[in-house]
C-alpha positions in Angstrom: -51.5 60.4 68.7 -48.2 59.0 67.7 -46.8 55.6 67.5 -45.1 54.9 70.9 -48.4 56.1 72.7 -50.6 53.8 70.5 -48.2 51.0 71.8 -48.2 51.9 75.2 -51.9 51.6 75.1 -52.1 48.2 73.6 -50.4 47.0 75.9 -52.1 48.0 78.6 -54.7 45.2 80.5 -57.8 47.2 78.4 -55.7 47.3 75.1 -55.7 43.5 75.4 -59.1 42.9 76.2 -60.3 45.5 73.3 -57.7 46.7 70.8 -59.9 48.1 68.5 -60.5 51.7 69.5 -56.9 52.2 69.7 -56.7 50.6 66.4 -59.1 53.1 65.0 -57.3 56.1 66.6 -54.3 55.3 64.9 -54.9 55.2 61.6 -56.8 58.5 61.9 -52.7 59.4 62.1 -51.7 57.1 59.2 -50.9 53.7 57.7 -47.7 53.8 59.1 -46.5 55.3 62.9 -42.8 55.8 64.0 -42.2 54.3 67.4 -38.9 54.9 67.7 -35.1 53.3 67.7 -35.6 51.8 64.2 -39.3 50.5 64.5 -42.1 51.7 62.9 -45.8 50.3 63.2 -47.8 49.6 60.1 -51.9 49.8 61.0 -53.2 50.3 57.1 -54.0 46.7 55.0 -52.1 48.2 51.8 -49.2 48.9 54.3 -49.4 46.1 56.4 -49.9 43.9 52.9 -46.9 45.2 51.3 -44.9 44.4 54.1 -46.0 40.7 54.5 -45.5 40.6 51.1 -42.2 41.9 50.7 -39.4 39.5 50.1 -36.6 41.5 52.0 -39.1 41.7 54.8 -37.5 38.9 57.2 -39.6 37.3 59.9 -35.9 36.3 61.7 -36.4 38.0 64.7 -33.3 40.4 65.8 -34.0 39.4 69.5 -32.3 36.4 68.9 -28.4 37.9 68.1 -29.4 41.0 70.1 -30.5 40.4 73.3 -28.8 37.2 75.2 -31.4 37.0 77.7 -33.7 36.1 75.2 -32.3 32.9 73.8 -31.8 31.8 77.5 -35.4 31.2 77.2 -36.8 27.8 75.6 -40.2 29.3 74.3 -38.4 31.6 72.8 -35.6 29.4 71.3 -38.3 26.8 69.9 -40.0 29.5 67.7 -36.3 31.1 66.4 -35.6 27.7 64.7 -39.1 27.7 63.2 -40.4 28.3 59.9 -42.1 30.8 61.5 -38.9 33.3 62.3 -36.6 31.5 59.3 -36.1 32.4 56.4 -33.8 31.3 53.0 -32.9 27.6 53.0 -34.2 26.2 56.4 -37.7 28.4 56.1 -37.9 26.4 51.9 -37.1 23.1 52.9 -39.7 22.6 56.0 -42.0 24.5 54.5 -41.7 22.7 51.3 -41.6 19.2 53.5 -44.9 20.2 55.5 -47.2 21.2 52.7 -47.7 18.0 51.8 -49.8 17.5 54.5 -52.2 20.7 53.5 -53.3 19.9 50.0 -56.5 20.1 48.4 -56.3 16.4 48.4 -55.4 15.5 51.8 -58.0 18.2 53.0 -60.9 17.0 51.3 -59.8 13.3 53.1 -60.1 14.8 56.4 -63.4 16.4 56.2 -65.3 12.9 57.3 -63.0 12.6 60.4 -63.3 16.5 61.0 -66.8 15.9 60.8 -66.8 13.1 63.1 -64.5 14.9 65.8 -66.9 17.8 65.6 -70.4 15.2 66.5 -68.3 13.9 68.9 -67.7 17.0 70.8 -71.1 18.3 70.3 -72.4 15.3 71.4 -70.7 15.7 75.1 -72.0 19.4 75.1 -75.3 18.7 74.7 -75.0 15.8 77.5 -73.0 19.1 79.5 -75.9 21.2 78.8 -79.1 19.6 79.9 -81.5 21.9 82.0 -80.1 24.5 80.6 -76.4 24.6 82.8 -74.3 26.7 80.7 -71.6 24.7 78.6 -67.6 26.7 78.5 -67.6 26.4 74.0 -63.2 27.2 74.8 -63.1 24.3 76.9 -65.4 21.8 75.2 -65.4 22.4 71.5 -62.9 25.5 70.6 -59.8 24.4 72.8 -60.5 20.4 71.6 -61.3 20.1 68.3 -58.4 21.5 66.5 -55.8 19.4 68.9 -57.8 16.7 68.0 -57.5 17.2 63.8 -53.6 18.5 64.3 -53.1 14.9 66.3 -54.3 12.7 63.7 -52.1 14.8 61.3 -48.8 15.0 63.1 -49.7 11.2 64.9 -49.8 11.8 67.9 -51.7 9.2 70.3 -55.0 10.1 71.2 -54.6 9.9 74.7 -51.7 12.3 74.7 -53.9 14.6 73.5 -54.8 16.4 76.7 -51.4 16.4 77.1 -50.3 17.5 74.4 -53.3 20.4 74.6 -51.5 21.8 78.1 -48.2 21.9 76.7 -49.5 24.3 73.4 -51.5 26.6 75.7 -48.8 27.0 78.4 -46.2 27.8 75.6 -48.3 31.1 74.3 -46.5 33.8 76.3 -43.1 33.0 73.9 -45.6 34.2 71.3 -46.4 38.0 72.8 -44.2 41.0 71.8 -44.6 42.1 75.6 -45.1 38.7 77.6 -46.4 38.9 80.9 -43.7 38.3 83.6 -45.8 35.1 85.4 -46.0 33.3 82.6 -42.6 33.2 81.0 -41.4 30.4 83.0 -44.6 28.2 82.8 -43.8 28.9 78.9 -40.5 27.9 79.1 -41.0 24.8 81.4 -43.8 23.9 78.4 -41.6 24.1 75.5 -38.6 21.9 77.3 -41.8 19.6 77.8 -42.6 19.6 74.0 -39.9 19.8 72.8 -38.4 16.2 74.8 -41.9 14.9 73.4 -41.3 15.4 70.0 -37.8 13.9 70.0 -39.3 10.6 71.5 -41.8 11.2 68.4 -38.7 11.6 66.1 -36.8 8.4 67.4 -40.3 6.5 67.5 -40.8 7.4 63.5 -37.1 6.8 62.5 -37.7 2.9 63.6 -41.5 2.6 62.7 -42.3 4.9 60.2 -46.0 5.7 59.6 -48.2 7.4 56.8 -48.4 11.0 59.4 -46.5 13.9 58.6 -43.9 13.7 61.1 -43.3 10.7 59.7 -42.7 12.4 56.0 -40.8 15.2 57.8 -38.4 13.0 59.3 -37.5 11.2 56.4 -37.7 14.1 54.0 -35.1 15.5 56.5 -32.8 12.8 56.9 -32.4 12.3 53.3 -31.6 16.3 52.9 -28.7 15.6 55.8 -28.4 19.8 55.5 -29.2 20.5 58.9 -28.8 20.9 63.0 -31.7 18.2 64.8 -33.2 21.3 66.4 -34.2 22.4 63.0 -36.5 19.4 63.1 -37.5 19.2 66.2 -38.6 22.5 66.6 -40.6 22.6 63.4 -42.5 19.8 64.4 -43.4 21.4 67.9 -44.2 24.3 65.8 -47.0 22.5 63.6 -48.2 21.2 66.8 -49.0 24.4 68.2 -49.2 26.9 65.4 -51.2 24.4 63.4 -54.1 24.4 66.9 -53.6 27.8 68.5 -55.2 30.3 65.4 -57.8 27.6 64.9 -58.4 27.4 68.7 -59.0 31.3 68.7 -60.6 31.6 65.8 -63.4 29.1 66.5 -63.3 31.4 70.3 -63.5 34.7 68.6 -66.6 33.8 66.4 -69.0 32.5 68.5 -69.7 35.6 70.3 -70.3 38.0 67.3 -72.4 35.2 65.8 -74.7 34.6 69.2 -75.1 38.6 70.0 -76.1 38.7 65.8 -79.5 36.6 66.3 -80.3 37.6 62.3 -77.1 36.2 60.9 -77.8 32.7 63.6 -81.1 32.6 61.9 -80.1 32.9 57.8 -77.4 30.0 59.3 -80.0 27.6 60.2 -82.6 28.6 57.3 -79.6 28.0 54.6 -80.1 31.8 53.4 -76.1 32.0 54.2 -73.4 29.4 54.2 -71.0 29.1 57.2 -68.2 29.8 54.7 -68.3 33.4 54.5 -69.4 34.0 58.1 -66.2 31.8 58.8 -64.0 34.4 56.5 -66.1 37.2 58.3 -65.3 36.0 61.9 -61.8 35.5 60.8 -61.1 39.7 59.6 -63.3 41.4 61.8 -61.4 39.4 65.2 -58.5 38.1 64.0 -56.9 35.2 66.0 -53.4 36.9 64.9 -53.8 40.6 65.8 -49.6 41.3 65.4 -46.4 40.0 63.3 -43.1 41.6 63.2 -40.4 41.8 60.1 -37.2 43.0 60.1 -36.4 45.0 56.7 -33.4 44.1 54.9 -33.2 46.9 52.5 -34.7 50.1 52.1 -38.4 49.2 51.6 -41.4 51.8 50.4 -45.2 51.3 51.6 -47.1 53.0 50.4 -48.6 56.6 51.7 -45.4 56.8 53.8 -41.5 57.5 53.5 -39.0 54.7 52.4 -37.9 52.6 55.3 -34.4 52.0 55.8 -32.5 48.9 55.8 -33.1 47.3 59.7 -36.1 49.1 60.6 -38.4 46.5 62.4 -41.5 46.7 61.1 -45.2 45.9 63.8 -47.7 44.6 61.3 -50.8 44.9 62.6 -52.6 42.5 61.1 -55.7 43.2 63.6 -55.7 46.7 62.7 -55.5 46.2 58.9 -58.2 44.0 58.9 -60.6 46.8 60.0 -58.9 49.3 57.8 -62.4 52.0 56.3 -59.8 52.2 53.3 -60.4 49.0 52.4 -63.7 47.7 54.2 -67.2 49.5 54.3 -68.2 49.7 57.6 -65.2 47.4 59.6 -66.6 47.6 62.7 -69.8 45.8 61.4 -70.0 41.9 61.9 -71.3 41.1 58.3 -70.8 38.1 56.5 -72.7 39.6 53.6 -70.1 42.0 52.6 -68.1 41.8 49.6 -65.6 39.8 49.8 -61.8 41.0 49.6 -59.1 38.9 50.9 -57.7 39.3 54.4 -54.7 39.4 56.2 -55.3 36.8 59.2 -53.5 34.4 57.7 -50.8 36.2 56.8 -49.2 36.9 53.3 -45.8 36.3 50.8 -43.1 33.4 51.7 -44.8 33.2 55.7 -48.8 32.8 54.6 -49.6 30.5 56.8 -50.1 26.8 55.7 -53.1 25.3 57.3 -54.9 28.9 56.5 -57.5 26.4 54.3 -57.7 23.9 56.8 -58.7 26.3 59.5 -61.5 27.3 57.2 -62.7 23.8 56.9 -62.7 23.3 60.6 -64.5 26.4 61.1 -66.5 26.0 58.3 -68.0 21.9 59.2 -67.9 23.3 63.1 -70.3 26.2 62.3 -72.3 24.2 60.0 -73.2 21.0 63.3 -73.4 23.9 65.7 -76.4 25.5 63.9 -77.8 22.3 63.2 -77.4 20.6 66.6 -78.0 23.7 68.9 -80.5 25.9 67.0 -81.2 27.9 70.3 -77.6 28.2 71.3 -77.6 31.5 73.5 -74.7 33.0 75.3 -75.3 31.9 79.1 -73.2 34.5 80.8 -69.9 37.4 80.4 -67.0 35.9 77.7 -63.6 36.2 79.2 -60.7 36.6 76.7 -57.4 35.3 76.9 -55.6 38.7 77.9 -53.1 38.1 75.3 -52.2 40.9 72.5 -50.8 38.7 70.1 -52.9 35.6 69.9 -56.5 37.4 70.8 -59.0 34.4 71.9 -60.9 33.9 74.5 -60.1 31.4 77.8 -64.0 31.2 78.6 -67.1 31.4 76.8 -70.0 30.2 78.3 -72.8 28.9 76.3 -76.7 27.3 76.8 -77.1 24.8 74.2 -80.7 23.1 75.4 
């Protein structure tokens, strides 16, 4: 099957809700697919790597000079000025400026107030839950507790929170390569809202500076003086969402293959596994980020396929490489027992993404209460996922926690 038939599938209403199969039937035709006018699909983790990895690999997407209908759109605008689609000076100098707020230091001060956001949240489920009535895990926990962590972070007020929560979720259909029609102007209409929040932010920290990062970000930036407001602005509506949205789905995406693997539940709550590597497990084998492009700047080679020329765009399915038989025994198994090789859910090179170890730690202390507090936690009805390609997760997951 080649490329442009994989895609056409994907995208499909059964591609979203299970991509896997047509994962699988792709790479029995390579690591790499043509799809045609200049773009190429990469499915294989040594492809897919090399690509992340590959400094003339841009993540600028060509949308933006190509197609003026595109930058007519805010969503789409707000992610173009990111460090997310930058590259060269603008990509080094906010990224540089952010990772402050992600080292080991500042992590291992924010797993007491992770901790306590977590008991929090559990606590309401299990008032939710009594008699048995089946808890929504997106809703309560999944969609709440990395909002919550990201807040405290960035700054933000807890009672814009909710708020704050609406605006991330509505601006996801910016994120898909294919976004569905209905929701592009609920996106847009979500990023003009975000964005006008996070200039009141900026003002508000220019005049009463505080110890959060957009306080660091906004001095950092007017001391540099290099560059456009939008620059900052749109990097700091970017850390909102980016830095809840992969740990939203990721916490979504786990619970089901750990509550349909009763054995793995159990070595949880006997201490015969840590949550750590079911954590890393539940991140490769339904990865929150299923799909990344790059434009190529110069003639590239990956391997087990010809050179790519300069301006080919490049699908990296990340989803796909993650379940790659080259590189993992078994991928379609849920096992947290496996021997561990790093994966590509986070990314890789200049774009890895920065709060990969704080995700892990959320996860990670999440997992860890669950287990504890809700030893019999049992699914309580059907999951329903989120429909998106992209960003895979789930919009409802019912749960019995009594």
């Amino acid at each position: 099957m080649n490329g442009a038939a994989i895609f056409e599938q994907l995208v499909t209403s059964q591609g979203r809700k299970d991509p896997y199969p047509i994962y699988a039937e792709a790479q029995k035709s390579g690591t790499v697919l043509p799809l045609g006018a200049g773009m190429v699909m990469a499915v294989g983790y040594d492809a897919v790597s090399a690509v992340l990895r590959n400094p003339a690999a841009h993540a600028v997407n060509s949308r933006t000079v190509q197609d003026p209908e595109y930058v007519k759109h805010s969503a789409n605008l707000l992610l173009s000025s990111s460090i997310i689609q930058s590259e060269g000076v603008v990509h080094d100098f906010m990224r540089t400026a952010a990772a402050s707020a992600f080292t080991a230091v500042r992590l291992k001060k924010l797993r007491l107030l992770i901790t306590s956001y977590t008991e929090r949240l559990l606590d309401e489920m299990a008032e939710q839950g009594k008699g048995g009535a089946p808890v929504d895990f997106v809703a309560s926990f999944a969609a709440r507790l990395p909002i919550m962590v990201i807040s405290h972070i960035m700054g933000i007020p807890k009672e814009d929170a909710k708020h704050l929560s609406r605006m991330v979720h509505d601006s996801l259909a910016s994120w898909e390569i294919i976004p569905l029609k209905e929701h592009i102007h609920t996106a847009d209409k979500a990023a003009d809202q975000l964005l006008d929040y996070v200039q009141n932010l900026i003002v508000e920290r220019r005049t009463q500076p505080s110890e959060d990062l957009t306080s660091r970000l906004v001095a950092a930036f007017d001391a540099d003086g290099r560059f456009p407001e939008d620059v900052l602005r749109s990097n700091i509506a970017l850390l909102l969402t980016a830095g809840s949205l992969t740990t939203i789905d990721m916490l979504g995406n786990m619970m089901p293959q750990l509550l349909s693997s009763p054995d793995i539940f159990e070595k949880l709550r006997n201490g015969q596994i840590q949550a750590a590597p079911v954590v890393e497990e539940a991140a490769r084998f339904d990865s929150s980020v299923q799909i990344t492009v790059r434009t190529l700047r110069t003639e590239t080679r990956v391997p087990k396929y010809d050179p790519l020329p300069a301006g080919t765009q490049v699908l990296a399915v990340i989803g796909a490489a993650n379940r790659d038989p080259a590189r993992y025994s078994e991928p379609h198994r849920f096992d947290p027992f496996r021997k561990k090789r790093p994966l590509l859910t986070f990314g890789a090179g200049a774009h890895f993404c920065l709060g990969a170890q704080l995700a892990r730690i959320e996860g990670a202390i999440a997992l860890d209460a669950i287990v504890r507090r809700f030893p019999h936690m049992a699914l309580a009805g059907e999951p329903v996922g989120s429909g998106r390609l992209v960003l895979r997760g789930h919009q409802f997951l019912p749960v019995a926690v009594a």
